[in-house]
C-alpha positions in Angstrom: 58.6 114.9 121.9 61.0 112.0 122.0 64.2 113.7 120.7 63.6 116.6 123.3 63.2 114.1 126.2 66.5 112.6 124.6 68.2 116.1 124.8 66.9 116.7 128.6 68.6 112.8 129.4 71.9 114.0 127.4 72.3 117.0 129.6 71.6 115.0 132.9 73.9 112.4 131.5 76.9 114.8 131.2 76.5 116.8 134.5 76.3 113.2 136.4 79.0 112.3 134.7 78.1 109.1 132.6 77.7 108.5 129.0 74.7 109.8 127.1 71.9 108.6 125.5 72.8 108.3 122.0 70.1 109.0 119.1 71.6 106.6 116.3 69.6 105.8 113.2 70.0 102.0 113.0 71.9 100.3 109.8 68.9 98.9 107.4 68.5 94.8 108.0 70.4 92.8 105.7 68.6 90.2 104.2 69.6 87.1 106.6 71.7 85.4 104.0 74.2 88.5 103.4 77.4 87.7 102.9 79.8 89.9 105.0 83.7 91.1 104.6 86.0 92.2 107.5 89.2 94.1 105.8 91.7 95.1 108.3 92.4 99.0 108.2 96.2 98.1 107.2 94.7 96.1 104.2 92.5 99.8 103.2 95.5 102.0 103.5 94.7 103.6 106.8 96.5 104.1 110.3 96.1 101.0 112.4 96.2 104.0 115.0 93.0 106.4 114.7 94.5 109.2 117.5 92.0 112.2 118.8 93.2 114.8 120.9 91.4 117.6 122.9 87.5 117.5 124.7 86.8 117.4 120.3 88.8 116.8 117.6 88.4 115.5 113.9 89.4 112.8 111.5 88.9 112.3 108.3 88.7 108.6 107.0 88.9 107.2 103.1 87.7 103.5 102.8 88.2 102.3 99.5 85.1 100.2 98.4 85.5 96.6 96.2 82.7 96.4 93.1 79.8 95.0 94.9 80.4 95.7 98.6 79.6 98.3 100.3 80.8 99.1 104.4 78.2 98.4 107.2 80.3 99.0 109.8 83.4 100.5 111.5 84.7 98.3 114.0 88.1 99.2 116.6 89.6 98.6 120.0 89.0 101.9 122.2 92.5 102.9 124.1 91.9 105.2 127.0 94.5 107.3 128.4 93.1 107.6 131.8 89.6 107.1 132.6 86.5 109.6 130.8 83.5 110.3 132.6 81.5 110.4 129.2 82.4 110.1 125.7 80.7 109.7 121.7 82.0 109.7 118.5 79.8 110.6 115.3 80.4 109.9 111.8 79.1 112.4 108.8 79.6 112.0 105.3 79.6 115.6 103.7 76.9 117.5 105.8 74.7 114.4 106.5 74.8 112.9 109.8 75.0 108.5 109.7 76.0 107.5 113.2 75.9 108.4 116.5 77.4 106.2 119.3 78.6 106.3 123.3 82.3 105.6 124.2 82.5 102.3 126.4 84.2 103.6 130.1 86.1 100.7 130.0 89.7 100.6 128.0 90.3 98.5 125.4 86.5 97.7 124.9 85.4 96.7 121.4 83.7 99.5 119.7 81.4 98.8 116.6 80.0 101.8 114.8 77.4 101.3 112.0 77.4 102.6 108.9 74.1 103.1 107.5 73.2 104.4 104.0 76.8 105.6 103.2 77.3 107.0 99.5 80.3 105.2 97.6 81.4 107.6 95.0 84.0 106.6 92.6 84.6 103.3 94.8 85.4 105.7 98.0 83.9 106.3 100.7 84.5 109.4 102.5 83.8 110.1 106.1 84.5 112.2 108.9 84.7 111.0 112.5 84.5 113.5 115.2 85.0 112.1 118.7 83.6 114.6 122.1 84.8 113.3 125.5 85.0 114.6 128.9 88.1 113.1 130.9 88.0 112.7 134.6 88.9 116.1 137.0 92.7 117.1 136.7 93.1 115.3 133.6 94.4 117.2 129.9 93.0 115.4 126.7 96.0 117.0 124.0 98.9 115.8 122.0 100.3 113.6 124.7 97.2 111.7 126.0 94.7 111.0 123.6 91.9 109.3 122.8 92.7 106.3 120.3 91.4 103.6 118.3 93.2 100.7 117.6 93.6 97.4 115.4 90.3 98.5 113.4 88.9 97.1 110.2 85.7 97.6 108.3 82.8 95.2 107.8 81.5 94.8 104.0 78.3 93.4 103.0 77.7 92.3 99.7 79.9 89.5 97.3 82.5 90.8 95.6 81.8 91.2 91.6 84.3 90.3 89.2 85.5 92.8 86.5 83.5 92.6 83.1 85.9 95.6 81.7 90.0 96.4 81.3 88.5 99.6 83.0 87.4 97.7 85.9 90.2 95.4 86.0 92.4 97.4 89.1 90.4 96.9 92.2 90.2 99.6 94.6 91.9 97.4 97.4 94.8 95.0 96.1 96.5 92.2 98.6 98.5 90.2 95.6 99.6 90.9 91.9 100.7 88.3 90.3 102.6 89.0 87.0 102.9 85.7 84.7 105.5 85.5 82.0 107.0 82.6 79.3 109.2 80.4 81.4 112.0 81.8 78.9 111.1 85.6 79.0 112.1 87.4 75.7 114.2 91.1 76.9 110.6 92.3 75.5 108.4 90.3 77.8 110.9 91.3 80.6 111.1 94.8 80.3 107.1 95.2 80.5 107.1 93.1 83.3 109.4 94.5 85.4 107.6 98.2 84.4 104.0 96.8 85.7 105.4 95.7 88.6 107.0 99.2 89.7 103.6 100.5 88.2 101.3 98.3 90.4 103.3 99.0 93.4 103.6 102.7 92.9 100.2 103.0 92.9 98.9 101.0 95.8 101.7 102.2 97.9 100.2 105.5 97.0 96.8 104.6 98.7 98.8 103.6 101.5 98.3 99.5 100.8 100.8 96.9 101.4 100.5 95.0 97.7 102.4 91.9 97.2 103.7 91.3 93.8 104.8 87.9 92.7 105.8 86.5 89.5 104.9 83.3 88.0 106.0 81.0 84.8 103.9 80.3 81.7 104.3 76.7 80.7 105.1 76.2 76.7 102.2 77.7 75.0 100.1 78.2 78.2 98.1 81.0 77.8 96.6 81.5 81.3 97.7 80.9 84.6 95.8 77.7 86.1 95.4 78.9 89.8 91.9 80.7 90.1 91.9 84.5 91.3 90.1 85.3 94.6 88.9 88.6 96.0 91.4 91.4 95.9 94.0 89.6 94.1 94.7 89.4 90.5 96.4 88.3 87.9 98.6 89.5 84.6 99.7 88.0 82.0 102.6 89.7 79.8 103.4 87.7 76.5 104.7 89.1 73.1 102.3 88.1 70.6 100.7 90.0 67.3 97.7 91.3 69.2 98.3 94.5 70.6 96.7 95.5 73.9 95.0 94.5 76.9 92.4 91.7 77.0 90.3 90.1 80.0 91.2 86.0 79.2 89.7 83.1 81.2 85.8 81.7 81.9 84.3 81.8 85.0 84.8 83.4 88.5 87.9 86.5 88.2 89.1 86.9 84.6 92.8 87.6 84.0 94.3 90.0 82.0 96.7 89.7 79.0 99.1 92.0 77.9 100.7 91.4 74.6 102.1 93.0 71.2 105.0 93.2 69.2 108.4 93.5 71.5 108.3 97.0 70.2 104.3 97.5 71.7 104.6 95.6 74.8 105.5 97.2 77.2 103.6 101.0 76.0 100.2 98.1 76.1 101.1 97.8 80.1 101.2 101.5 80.6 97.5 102.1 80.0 97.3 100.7 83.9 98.3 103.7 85.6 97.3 106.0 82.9 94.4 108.5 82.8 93.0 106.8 79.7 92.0 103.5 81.6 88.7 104.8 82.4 87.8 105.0 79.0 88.6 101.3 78.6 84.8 100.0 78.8 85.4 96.5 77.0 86.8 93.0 77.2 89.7 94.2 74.5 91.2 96.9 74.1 94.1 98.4 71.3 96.2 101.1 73.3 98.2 103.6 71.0 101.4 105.3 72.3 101.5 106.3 76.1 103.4 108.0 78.1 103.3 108.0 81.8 107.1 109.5 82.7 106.9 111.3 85.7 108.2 115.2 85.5 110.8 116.1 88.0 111.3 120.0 89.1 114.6 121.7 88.1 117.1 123.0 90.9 114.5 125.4 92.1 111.2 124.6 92.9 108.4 125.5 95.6 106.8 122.9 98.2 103.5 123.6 96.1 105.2 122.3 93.1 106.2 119.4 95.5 102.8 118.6 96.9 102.9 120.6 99.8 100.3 123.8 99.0 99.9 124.7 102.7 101.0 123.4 106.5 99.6 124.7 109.0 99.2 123.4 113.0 97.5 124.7 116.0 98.6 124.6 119.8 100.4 126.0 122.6 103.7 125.1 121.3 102.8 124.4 117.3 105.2 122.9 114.7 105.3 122.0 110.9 107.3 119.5 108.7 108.3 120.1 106.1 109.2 117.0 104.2 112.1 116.8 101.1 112.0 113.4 99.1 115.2 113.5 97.0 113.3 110.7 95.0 110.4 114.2 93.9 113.6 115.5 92.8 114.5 112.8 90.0 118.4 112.6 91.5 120.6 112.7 94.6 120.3 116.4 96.2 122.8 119.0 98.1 123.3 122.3 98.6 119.6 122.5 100.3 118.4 126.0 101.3 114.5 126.6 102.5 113.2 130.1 102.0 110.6 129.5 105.0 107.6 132.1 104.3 104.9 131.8 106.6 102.9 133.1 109.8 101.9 132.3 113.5 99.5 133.6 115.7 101.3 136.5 117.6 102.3 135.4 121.1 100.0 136.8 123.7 102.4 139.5 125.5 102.1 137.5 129.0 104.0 134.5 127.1 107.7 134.1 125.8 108.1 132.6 122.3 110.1 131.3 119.8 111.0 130.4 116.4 113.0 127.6 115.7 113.6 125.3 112.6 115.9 122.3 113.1 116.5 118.5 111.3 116.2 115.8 114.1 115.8 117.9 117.1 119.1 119.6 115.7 118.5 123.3 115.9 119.7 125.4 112.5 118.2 128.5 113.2 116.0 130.4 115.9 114.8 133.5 116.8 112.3 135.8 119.0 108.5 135.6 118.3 107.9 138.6 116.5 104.8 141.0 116.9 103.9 140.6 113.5 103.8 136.8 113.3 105.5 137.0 110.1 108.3 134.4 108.8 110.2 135.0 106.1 113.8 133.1 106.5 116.2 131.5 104.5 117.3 127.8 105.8 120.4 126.3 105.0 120.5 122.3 105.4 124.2 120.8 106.1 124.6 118.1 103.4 126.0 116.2 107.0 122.1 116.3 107.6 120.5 115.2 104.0 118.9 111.9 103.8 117.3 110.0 101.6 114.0 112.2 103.0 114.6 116.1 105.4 112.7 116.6 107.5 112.5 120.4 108.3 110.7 121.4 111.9 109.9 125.0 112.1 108.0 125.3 115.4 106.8 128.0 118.4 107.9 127.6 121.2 106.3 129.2 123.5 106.4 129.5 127.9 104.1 131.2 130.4 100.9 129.8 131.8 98.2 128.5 129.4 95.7 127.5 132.2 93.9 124.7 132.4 93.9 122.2 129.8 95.3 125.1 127.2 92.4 127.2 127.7 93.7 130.0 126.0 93.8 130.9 122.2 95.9 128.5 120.8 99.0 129.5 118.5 98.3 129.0 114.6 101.4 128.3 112.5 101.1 128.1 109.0 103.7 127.3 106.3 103.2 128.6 102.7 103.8 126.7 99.4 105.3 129.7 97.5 108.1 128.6 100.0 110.8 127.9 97.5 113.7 125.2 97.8 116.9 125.5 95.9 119.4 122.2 95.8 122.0 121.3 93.5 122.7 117.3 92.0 125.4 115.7 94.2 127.6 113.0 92.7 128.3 110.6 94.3 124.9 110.7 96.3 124.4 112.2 99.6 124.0 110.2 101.8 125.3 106.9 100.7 124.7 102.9 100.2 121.2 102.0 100.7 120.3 105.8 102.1 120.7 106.5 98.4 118.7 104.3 97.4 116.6 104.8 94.6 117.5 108.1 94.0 121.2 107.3 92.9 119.4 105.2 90.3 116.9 107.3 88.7 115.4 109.0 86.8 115.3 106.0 84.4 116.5 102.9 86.3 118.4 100.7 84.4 118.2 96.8 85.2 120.7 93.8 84.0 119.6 90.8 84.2 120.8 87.3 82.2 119.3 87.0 79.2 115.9 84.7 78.9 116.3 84.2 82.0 113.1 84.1 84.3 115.3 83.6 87.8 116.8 86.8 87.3 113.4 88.7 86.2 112.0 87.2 89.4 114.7 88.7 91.2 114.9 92.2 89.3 111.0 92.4 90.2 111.9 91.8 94.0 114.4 94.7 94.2 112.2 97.2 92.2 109.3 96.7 93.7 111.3 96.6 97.1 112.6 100.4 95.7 109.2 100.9 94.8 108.0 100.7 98.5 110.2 103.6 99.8 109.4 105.9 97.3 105.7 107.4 96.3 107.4 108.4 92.6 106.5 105.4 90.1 110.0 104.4 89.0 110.7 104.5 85.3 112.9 101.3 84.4 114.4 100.0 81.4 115.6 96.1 81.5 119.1 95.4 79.5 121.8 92.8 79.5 124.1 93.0 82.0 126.4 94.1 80.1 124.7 96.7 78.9 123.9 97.9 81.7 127.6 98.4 82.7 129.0 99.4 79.8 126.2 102.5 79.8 127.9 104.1 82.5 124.7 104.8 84.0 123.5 104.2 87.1 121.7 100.6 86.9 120.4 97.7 89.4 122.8 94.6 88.3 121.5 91.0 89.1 124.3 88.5 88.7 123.4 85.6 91.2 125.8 83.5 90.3 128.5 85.0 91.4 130.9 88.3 90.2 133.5 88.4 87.4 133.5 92.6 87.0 137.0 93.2 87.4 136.0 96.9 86.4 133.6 97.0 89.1 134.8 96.4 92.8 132.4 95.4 95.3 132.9 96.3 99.5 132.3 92.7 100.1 133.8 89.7 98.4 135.3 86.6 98.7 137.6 84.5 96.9 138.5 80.5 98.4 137.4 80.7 101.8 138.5 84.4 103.0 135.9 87.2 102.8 137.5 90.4 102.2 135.8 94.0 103.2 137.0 97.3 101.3 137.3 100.2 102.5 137.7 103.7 101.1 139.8 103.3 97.8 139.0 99.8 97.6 142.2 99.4 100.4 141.2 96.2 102.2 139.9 97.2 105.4 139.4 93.4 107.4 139.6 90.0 105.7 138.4 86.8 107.0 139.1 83.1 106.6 136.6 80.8 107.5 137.2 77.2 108.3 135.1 75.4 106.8 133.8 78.4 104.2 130.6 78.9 104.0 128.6 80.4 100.2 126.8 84.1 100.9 124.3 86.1 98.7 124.3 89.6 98.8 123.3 93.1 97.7 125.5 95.9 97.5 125.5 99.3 96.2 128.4 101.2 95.0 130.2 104.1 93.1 132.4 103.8 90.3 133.5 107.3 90.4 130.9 107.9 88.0 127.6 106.2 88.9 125.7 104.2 91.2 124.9 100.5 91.3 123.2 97.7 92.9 124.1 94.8 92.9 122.4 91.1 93.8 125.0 88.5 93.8 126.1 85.5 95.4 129.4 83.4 95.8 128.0 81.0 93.5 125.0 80.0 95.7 122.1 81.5 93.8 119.8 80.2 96.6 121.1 82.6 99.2 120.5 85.8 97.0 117.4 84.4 97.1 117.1 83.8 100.3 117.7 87.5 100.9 115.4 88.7 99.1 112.4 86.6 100.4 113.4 88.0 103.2 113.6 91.9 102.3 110.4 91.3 100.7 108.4 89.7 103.6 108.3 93.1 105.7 107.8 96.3 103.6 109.5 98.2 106.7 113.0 96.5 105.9 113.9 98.2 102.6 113.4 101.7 104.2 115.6 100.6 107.0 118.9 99.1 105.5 121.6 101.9 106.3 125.3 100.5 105.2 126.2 99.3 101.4 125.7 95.5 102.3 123.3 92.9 102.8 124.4 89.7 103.5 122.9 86.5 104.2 124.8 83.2 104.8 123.2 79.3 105.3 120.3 79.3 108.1 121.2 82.7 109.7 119.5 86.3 109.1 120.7 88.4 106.7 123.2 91.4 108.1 124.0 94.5 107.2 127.9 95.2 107.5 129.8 98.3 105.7 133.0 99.1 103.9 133.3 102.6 105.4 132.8 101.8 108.9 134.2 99.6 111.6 133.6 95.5 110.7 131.4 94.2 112.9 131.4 90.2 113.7 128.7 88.4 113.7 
């Protein structure tokens, strides 16, 4: 009787225009001393911008779960486009239904959605929001005014439980890694480091989560680091040793976790992290034998199944697909890229014009007439003028004619298939250029150079892979050498020299002798030079081609301090690695690093 009397007040709700009664099962009472958790959505992986378009629409949401919490509530900032007469949003976890609950009228209201009885499996939880809202008369809910939720975050209950396992060790939501080594790190102790890191970063960056990775000196024989772990943070420590493996070290609160072995074992032990064998580490030690976790690149012809992409479809009166090209899924620096496009589309009704276009950046490559039979099956050529470091291909329908109100009729359907195959060829030197080809140029194994026992220079190798590591979803393989070895390779190869350069093999676009600053251009011709009275000391990172390969280089004009400044501040927004566009970085005393480049006009700062 009472859920049909809430039905009747639901319909009378909606035809008088206000928001209806909502039928929510409440969350179970928590006992009164419960500890609770609020995780920001950026910290989980997800979208600080939830967007739903249309009277309905759906969004699926992941929320990875800590050991011993588990998510009461969803809580968000409602952004209205214009004003709704009524609204609700429901969350369902496979069929079952757990929350029902009105939009507030008002915009940017506080919206808290419970979360009652929701199943964590395999530390996820999995739910789907769908959100139903009726907008004012002679207003359009679609891809240009939607509904939106904003600055959200989930509330945990529970207290976080520490690992008892090496299986356990990885928790779902990481905020800080810090990787410990000898103050005096063997080439052995270095290279495993420098692996984990890219390996730790590879893999939260996967789920989307901002990880910060630090590294940290062991004192003489010190076998622990003496700062306590908290929640979500954790901590490594990679020592050569006799025992090979993986063991959980320290008493009380968070353990930490040891890597060691023989120089020749070390760094295979840290592999077990990120590979498929970890779940079958159920104890406090474990022995690994010989992993490998090398990532398999396609050859010069592939298909966007093979490249993750098994099907793209979109819906609308004017539908479009991207299709997105990593050179970094490739293993090397691409050209020569042609698309074979197969797909379909919903035929154009016969009152409406259409057509097909596919273009890079609003730039159109090909187009043609919407056909009857809604078939595509073109080949796309991609200028190299247009490659970056990721193309992104738009095929869309475009269509005109009247689609009533609100696009009442059918909308279009476009779907792209992953049998679509993509042909490139390698290009060297590396389309595009400077930091665009960054890491591609380097891979697929990047080589590092550091000094030798020297835990400055691992410090700052870890900065600049993990800062490569950020723009790229492909865990990067890395092998840490002299520096000299890692010219004399001829292979491409991140160089850290931070005290200054003495390559005369290897010019740099920017460098400085006395107090002049000198810029290259193309041929190494000096393209601007610049005395400065009184000098002033510079760290920088540069990337170059010898004609051969690519490098990297961290340097400084003898001022170690400033390479370091630079890369504190590279690494304090994840956003700025993806940006940097010329071949040089610099950063001088007390002012923000600059990007400047030896193949276009100088600009002065």
């Amino acid at each position: 009787m009472l859920r049909n009397l809430m039905a009747i007040g639901g319909i009378l709700a909606m035809l008088l225009g206000v928001a209806p009664p909502v039928l929510a099962e409440p969350p179970a009472p928590a006992p009164t001393d419960a500890a609770t958790t609020v995780i920001p959505w950026a910290d989980l992986g997800t979208d600080n911008r939830l967007s739903f378009y249309g009277n309905s629409s759906t969004i699926s949401l992941s929320i990875p779960v800590p050991s011993g919490l588990a998510p009461v509530a969803l809580n968000a900032t409602l952004d209205l486009p214009f004003n709704l007469r009524s609204g609700v949003i429901s969350v369902t976890q496979d069929t079952q239904l757990i929350s029902k609950v009105g939009l507030p009228l008002t915009d940017l209201a506080p919206l808290v959605i419970p979360l009652p009885g929701v199943r964590i499996v395999d530390k996820t939880v999995d739910l789907t929001l769908t959100l139903s809202a009726v907008p004012d008369d002679g207003y359009c809910l679609d891809e240009r005014s939607t509904v939106d939720l904003i600055n959200g975050s989930v509330t945990f209950a529970g207290t976080d439980v520490p690992p008892a396992t090496v299986a356990d060790f990885l928790p779902p939501i990481l905020r800080k890694a810090t990787i410990a080594v000898p103050g005096n790190p063997s080439p052995a102790e270095a290279d495993a480091a420098v692996a984990l890191a890219a390996q730790l970063s590879a893999t939260y960056r996967q789920r989307s989560q901002p990880t910060q990775v630090v590294v940290a000196p062991l004192a003489g024989d010190q076998a622990t680091v003496d700062t306590p772990s908290i929640p979500m943070e954790r901590v490594f420590i990679v020592k050569e040793g006799p025992d090979n493996g993986l063991s959980l070290v320290g008493s009380g609160g968070i353990p930490q976790l040891r890597i060691s072995g023989p120089a020749n074992k070390l760094k295979n032990a840290a592999r077990l992290l990120t590979n498929g064998a970890l779940n079958l580490a159920v104890s406090t030690n474990v022995v690994t034998g010989d992993l490998r976790s090398d990532p398999r690149f396609p050859g010069n012809a592939t298909t966007l199944a093979a490249l993750g992409r098994r099907v793209i479809t979109a819906a609308g009166a004017a539908p479009q697909v991207t299709i997105y090209l990593d050179q970094t899924k490739f293993g090397h620096s691409i050209q020569g890229v042609r698309v074979h496009v197969q797909g379909s589309y919903t035929p154009v009704p016969s009152a409406f014009g259409g057509q097909v276009t596919v273009s890079i950046a609003g730039e159109p490559l090909e187009s043609w007439p919407a056909e009857p039979s809604g078939v595509i099956d073109r080949w796309i050529a991609v200028p190299d003028r247009l490659v970056g470091r990721s193309i992104a291909l738009t095929v869309a329908v475009n269509t005109t004619g009247n689609e009533g109100r609100c696009n009442e009729f059918r909308p279009v359907v476009l779907t792209v298939l992953g049998s679509s195959v993509v042909e490139t060829t390698p290009a060297n030197p590396p389309i595009p250029s400077g930091f665009r080809s960054l890491p591609q140029a380097l891979m697929p194994q990047v080589q590092v150079g550091i000094g030798q026992n020297s835990f400055p220079d691992l410090a700052r190798a870890i900065q600049i892979v993990t800062g490569l590591q950020r723009i790229t979803d492909i865990p990067l393989t890395t092998q840490v050498t002299s520096v000299k070895q890692a010219l004399d390779s001829g292979a491409p190869a991140i160089v850290v020299s931070a005290d200054g350069w003495n390559q005369k093999s290897i010019t740099l676009p920017l460098s400085s002798s006395d107090r002049t600053i000198t810029l290259s251009g193309a041929g190494n011709d000096p393209k601007a030079a610049l005395t400065l009275d009184p000098g002033a000391q510079f760290g920088s990172l540069q990337t170059v081609f010898d004609g051969q390969r690519s490098l990297l280089v961290a340097t400084s004009t003898g001022s170690p301090a400033q390479l370091d400044d630079l890369l504190r501040w590279l690494d304090a927004d994840p956003r700025r690695w993806s940006d940097l566009n010329s071949n040089v970085l610099v950063a001088f005393p007390g002012r923000e690093p600059v990007e400047v480049s030896g193949r276009e006009p100088l600009t002065v700062f």
